[in-house]
C-alpha positions as CSV (number, residue, x, y, z in Angstrom):
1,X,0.0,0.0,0.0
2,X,1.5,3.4,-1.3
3,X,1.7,6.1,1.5
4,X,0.2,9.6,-0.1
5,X,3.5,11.8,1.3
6,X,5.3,9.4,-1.1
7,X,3.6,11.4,-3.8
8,X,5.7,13.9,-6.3
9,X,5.7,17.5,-5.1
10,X,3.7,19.8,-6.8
11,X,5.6,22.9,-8.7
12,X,4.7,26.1,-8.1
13,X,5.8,29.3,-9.5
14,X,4.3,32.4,-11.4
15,X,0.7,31.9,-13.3
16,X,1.0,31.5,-16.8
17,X,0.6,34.2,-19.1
18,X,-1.3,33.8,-22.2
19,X,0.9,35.6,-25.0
20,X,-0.3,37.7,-28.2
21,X,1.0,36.8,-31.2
22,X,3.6,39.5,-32.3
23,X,2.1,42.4,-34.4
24,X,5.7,42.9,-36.0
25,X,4.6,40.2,-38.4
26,X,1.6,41.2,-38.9
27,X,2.9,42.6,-42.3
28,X,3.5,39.2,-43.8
29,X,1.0,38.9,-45.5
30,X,0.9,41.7,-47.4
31,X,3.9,41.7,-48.4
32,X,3.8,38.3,-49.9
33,X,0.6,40.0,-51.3
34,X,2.2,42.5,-53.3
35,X,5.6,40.1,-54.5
36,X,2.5,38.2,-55.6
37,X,1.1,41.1,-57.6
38,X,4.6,41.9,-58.7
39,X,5.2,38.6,-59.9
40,X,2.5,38.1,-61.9
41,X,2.8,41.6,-63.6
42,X,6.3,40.6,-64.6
43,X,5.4,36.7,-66.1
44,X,3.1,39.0,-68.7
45,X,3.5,42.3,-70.7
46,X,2.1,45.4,-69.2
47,X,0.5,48.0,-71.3
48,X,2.8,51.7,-70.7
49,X,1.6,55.1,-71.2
50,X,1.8,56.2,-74.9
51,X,-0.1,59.8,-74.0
52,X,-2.3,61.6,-72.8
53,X,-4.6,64.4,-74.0
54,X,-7.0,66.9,-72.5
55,X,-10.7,66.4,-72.8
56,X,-14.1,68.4,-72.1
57,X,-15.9,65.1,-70.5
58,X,-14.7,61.5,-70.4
59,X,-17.0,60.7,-73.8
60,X,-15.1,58.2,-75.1
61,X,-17.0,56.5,-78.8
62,X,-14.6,53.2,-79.8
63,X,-14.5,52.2,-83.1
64,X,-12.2,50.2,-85.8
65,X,-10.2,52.9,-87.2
66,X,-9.9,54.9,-83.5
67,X,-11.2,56.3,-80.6
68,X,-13.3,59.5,-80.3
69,X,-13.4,62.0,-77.9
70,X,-14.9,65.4,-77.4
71,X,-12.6,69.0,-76.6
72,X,-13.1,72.0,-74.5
73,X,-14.8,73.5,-77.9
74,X,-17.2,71.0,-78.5
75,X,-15.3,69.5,-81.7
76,X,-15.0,65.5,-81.6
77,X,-11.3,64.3,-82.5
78,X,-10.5,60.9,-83.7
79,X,-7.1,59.5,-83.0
80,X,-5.6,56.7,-84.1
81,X,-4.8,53.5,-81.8
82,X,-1.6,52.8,-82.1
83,X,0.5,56.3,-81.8
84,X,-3.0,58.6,-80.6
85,X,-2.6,60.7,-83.4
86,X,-5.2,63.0,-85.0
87,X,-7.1,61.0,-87.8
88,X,-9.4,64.1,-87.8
89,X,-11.7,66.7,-86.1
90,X,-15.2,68.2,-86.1
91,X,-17.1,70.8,-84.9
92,X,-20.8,70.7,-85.4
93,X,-22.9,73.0,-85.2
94,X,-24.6,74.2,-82.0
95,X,-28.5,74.1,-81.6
96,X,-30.5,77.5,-81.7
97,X,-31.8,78.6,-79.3
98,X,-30.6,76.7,-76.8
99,X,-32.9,75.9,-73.4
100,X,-32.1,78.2,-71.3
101,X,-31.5,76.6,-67.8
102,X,-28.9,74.3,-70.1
103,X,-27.4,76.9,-71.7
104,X,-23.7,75.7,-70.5
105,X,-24.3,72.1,-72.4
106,X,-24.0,71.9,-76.0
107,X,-25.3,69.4,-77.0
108,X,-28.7,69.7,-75.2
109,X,-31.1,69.9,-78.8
110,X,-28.1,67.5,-80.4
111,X,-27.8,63.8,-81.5
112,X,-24.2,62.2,-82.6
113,X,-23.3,59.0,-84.0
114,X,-20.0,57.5,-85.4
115,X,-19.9,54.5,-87.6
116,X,-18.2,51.2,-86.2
117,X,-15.2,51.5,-88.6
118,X,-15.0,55.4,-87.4
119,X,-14.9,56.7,-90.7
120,X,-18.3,58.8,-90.9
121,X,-19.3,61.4,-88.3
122,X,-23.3,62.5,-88.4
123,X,-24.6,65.4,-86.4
124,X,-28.7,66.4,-86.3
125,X,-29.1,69.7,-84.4
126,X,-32.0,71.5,-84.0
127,X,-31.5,74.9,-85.6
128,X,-34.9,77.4,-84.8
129,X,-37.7,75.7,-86.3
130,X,-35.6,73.0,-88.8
131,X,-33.4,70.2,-88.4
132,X,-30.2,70.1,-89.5
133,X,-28.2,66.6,-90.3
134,X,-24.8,67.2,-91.0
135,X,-22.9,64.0,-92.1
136,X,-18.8,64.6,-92.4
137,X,-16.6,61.2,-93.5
138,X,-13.2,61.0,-92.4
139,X,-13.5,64.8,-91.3
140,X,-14.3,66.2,-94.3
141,X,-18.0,67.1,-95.2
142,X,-20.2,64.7,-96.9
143,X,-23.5,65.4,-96.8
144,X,-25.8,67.9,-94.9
145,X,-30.0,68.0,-95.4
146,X,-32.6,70.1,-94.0
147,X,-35.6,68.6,-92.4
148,X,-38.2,70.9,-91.3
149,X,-40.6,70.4,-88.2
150,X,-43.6,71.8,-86.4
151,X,-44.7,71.7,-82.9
152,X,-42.7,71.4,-79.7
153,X,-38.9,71.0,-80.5
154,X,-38.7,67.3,-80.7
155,X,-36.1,64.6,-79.8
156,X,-33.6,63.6,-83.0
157,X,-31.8,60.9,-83.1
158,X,-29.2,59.7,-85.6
159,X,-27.5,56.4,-86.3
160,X,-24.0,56.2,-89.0
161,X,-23.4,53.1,-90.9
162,X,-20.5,52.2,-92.5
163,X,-20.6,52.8,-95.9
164,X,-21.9,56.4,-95.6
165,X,-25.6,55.6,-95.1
166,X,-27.6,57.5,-92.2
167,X,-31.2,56.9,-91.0
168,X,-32.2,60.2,-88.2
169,X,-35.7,60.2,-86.3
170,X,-37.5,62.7,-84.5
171,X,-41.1,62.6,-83.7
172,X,-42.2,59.7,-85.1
173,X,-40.9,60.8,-88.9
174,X,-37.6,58.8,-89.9
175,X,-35.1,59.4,-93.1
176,X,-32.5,57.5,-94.6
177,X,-29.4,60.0,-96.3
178,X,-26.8,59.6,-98.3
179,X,-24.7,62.5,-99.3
180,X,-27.3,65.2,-99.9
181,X,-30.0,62.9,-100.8
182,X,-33.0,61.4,-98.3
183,X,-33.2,58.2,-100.4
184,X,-36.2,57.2,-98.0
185,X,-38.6,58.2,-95.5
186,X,-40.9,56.3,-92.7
187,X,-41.8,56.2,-89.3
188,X,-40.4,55.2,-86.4
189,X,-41.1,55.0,-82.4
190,X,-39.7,58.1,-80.9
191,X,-37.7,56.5,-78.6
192,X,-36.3,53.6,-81.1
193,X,-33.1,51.9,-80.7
194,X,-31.0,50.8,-83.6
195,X,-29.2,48.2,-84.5
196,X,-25.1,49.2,-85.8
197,X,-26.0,47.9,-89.2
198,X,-29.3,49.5,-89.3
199,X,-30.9,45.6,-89.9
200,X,-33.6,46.3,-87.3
201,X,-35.0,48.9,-84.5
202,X,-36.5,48.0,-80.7
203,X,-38.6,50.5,-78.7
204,X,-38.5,50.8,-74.7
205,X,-42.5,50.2,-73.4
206,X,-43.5,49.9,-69.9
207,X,-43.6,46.2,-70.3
208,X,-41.0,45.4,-72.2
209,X,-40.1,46.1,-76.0
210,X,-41.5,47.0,-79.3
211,X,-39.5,45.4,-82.4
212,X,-39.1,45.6,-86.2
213,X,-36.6,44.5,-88.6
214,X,-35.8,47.7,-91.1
215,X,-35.7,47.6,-94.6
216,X,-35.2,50.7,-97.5
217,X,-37.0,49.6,-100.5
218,X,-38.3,51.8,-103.4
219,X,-38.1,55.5,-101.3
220,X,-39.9,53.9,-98.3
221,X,-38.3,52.8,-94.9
222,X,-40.3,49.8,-94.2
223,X,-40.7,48.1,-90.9
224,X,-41.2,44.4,-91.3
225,X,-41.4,41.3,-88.4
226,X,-42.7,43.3,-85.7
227,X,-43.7,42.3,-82.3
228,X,-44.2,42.8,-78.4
229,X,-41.6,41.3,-76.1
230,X,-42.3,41.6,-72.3
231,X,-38.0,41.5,-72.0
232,X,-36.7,44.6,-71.2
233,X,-33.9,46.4,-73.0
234,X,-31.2,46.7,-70.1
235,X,-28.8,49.7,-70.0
236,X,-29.6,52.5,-72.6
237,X,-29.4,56.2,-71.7
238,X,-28.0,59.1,-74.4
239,X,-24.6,60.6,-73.3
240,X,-23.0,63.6,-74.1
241,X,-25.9,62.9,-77.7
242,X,-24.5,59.8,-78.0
243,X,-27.1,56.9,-77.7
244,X,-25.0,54.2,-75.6
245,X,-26.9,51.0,-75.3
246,X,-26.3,46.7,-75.0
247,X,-29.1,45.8,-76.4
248,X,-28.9,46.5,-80.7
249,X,-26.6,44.1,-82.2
250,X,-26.1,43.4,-86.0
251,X,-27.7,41.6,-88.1
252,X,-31.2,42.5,-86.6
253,X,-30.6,40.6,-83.0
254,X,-31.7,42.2,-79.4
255,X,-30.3,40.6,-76.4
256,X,-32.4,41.6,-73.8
257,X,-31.6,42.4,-70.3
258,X,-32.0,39.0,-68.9
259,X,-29.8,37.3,-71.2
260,X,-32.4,36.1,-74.1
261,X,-32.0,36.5,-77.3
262,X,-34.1,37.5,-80.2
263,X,-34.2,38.2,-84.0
264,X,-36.9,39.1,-86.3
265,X,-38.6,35.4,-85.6
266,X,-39.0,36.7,-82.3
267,X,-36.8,35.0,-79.3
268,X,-33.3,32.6,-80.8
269,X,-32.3,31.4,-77.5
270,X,-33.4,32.1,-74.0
271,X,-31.5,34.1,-71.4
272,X,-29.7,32.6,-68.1
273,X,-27.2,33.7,-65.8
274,X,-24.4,35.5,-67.4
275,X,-24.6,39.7,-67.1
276,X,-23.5,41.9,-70.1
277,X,-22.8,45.4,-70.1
278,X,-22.2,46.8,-73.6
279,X,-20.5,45.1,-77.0
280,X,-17.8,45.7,-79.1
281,X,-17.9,48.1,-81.9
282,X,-19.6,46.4,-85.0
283,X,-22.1,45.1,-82.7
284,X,-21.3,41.1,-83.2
285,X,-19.7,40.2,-79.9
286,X,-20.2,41.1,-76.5
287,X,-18.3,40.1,-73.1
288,X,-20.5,38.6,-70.4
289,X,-19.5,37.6,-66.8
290,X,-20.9,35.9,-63.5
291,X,-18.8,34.8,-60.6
292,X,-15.2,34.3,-61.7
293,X,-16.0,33.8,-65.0
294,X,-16.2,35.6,-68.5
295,X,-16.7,34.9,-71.7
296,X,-17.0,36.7,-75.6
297,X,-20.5,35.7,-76.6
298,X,-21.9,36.3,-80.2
299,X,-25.6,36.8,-80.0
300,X,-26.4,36.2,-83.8
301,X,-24.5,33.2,-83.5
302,X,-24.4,31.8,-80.7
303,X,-20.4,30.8,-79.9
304,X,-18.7,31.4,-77.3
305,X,-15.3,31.2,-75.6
306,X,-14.6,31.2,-71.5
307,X,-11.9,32.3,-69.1
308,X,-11.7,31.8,-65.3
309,X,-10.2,35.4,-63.7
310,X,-9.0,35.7,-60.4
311,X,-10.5,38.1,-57.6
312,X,-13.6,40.1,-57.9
313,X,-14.9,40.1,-61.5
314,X,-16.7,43.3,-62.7
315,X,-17.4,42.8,-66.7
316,X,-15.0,43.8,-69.0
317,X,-15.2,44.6,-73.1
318,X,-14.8,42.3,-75.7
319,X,-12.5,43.2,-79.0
320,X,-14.9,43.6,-82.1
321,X,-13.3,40.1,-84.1
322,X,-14.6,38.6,-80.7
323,X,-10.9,37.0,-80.2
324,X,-9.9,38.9,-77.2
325,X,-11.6,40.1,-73.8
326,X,-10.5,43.0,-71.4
327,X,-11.7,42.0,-68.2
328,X,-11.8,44.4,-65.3
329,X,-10.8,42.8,-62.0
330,X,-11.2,44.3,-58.2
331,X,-8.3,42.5,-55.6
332,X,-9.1,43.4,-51.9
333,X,-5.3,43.5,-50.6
334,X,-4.7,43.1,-46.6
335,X,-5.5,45.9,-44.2
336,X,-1.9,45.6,-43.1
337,X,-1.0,46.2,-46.8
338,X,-2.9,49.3,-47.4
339,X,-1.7,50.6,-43.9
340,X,1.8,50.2,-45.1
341,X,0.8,52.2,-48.2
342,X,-0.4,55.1,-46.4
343,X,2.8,55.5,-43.9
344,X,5.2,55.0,-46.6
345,X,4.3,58.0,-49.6
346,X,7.2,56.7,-51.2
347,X,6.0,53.6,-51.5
348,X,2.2,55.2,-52.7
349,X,3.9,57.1,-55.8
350,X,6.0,54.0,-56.5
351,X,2.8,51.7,-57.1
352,X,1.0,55.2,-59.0
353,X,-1.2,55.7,-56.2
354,X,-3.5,52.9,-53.8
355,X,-5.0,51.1,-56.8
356,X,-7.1,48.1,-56.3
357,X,-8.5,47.5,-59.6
358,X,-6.6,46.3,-63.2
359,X,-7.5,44.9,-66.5
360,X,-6.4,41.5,-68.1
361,X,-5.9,41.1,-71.7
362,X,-7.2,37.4,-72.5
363,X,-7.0,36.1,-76.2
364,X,-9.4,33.2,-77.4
365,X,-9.4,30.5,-75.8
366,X,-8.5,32.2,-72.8
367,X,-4.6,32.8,-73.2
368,X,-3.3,35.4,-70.4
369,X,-1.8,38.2,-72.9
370,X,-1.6,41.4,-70.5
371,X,-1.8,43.3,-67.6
372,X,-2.9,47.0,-67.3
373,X,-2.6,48.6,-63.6
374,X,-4.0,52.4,-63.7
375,X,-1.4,54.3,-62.6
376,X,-3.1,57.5,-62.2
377,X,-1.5,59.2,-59.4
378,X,2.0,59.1,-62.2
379,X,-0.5,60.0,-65.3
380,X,-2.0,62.8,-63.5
381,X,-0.2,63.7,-60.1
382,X,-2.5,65.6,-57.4
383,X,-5.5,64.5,-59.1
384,X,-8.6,62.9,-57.3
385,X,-10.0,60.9,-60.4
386,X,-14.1,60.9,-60.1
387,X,-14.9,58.7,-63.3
388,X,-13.4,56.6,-65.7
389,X,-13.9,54.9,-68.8
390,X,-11.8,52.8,-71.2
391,X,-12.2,50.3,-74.6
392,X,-9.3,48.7,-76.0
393,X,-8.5,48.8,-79.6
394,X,-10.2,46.2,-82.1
395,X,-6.6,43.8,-81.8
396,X,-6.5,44.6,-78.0
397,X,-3.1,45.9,-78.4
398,X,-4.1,49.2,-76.8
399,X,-6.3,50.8,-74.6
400,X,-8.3,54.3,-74.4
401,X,-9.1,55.0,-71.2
402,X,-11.0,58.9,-70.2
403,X,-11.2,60.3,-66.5
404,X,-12.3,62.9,-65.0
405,X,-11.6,65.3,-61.8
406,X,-12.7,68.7,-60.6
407,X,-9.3,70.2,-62.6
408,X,-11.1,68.7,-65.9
409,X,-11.1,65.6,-68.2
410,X,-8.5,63.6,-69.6
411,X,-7.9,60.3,-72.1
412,X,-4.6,58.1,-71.8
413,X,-3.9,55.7,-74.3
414,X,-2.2,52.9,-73.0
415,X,-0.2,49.9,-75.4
416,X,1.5,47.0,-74.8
């Protein structure tokens, strides 16, 4: 039998003390965070500032032959994609009289439009009691036609095929030009959309959407296929008298808001889950997204091509040949990261300022090409950027991109 003072003593000393982890590592992370970043920047080409160019707004019209913009003085410039050169300039009229608590925007009475290959420019602008459509190609004048009205100033609206041809609607009457001559005449919704290649034209209604596929035949503008969809259009809204909208593609297709598809037999496919936000000049692709995926979809068609992309996906643009996508990514970097940022300015203007969005060049079927990182802070120093917009080039090699800030507006053309 064991004797309990046989047992072993007991230690004492001081209570234990529970121990934080040490915040001098707390960096870490982010800076294997940013060697990450820097990593992958340097495994693929980066696009570099090729220049930059002062603006009135951050309009910014892509097309094949370049990318328009809009000066102090109201004249639109196109410049080219690879160098940002002029290709040419306009300056349209201004409407007369002008409404007086607008009087500071021009284009207030105005309607624009620039073909998909960027080589014709048409302007309508009410001018006292007549509309005026001015048509220039390549810069140079090519057509202008006079189209009286009465009543209430209406609503134009113009739309610039390649080739030369324009159709312009205002209160319900619609033309087609060429040159100096209305080759046709017609009627259309006030409020019609049109499709690039003026195949076909859908109307905005409380429930939905009016269509018709368009045809010019003998003098008349002739509407043909029409029916009611209970769809609804999606984004659509006239900017700076440019009508900006994802819904008109070639060929006479609509792709509706939630995804479905329809042509002048009414609906081609239905929709599902994937979100679009605009197309590609042309109007035959389109880049669609949802979760960490994208993909270059061709309504008419049908095809399609698919990339996985890291962090937070927000859209992108697809090129117009439908072989390349710019998708616009969001990473979330550590607290301790952006902290680091903050205390260290020289770190700030090293990285161009605390950025937390880029773009990623992909090329069909889903090749990593490269990487664009706004560095605005080195583009424009002092500068607190309010908006932004940017296209790439048809071949993706380059990319327009406009911002503005209380100082003004400017566009940077980026290459790689």
């Amino acid at each position: 039998m064991s004797d309990s003072n046989d047992s072993p003593p007991v230690e004492t000393g001081p209570p234990a003390v529970k121990r934080r982890p040490s915040r001098r590592w707390l960096w870490l992370p982010a800076a294997v965070a940013l060697l990450l970043v820097g990593w992958f920047s340097w495994r693929v080409p980066q696009y570099r500032l090729v220049g930059s160019y002062w603006t009135s707004d951050v309009l910014l019209i892509p097309a094949e032959s370049g990318f328009l913009t809009r000066d102090a003085v109201d004249s639109f410039m196109l410049r080219d994609w690879r160098d940002g050169h002029l290709r040419w300039k306009v300056t349209p009229p201004l409407p007369r009289p002008r409404p007086r608590p607008m009087r500071m925007n021009p284009i207030i009475g105005s309607s624009f439009s620039l073909s998909p290959d960027g080589h014709i420019l048409a302007a309508a602008t009410l001018i006292d009691k007549n509309l005026h459509l001015n048509v220039w190609r390549d810069g140079a004048v090519a057509g202008h036609v006079v189209l009286p009205f009465a009543g209430p100033r209406p609503v134009p609206m113009v739309k610039a095929l390649d080739g030369g041809r324009v159709f312009c609607w205002f209160a319900s009457a619609a033309v087609a030009v060429e040159g100096e001559q209305i080759i046709a005449r017609g009627k259309f919704p006030a409020k019609a959309l049109m499709a690039p290649d003026g195949s076909a034209i859908a109307a905005p209604t409380p429930n939905g959407f009016d269509y018709a596929a368009v045809r010019v035949d003998g003098g008349a503008i002739k509407l043909e296929h029409r029916y009611s969809s209970s769809s609804s259009l999606g984004l659509f809204a006239v900017t700076d008298g440019f009508m900006m909208d994802s819904a008109m593609f070639a060929g006479g297709i609509v792709l509706a808001d939630n995804g479905a598809v329809y042509g002048p037999s009414g609906v081609i496919r239905p929709g599902g889950e994937w979100r679009h936000l605009g197309m590609a000049p042309g109007g035959r692709h389109t880049l669609q997204f949802t979760g960490q995926q994208v993909r270059v979809f061709s309504p008419a068609g049908g095809e399609a091509w698919t990339v996985a992309v890291p962090n937070r996906n927000l859209g992108g643009d697809a090129t117009a040949d439908g072989r390349h996508a710019l998708a616009y990514l969001e990473v979330s970097p550590p607290a301790g990261m952006m902290d680091f940022i903050r205390k260290y300015p020289a770190a700030e203007r090293l990285l161009g300022g605390i950025v937390t969005d880029y773009q990623v060049l992909y090329r069909q079927p889903g090749k990593r090409v490269a990487i664009l990182r706004p560095r605005l802070n080195a583009w424009w120093p002092d500068t607190e950027i309010d908006n932004r917009w940017w296209f790439p080039s048809p071949d993706g090699r380059s990319v327009a991109m406009t911002a503005s800030a209380v100082e003004g507006a400017r566009c940077f053309l980026l290459r790689y």
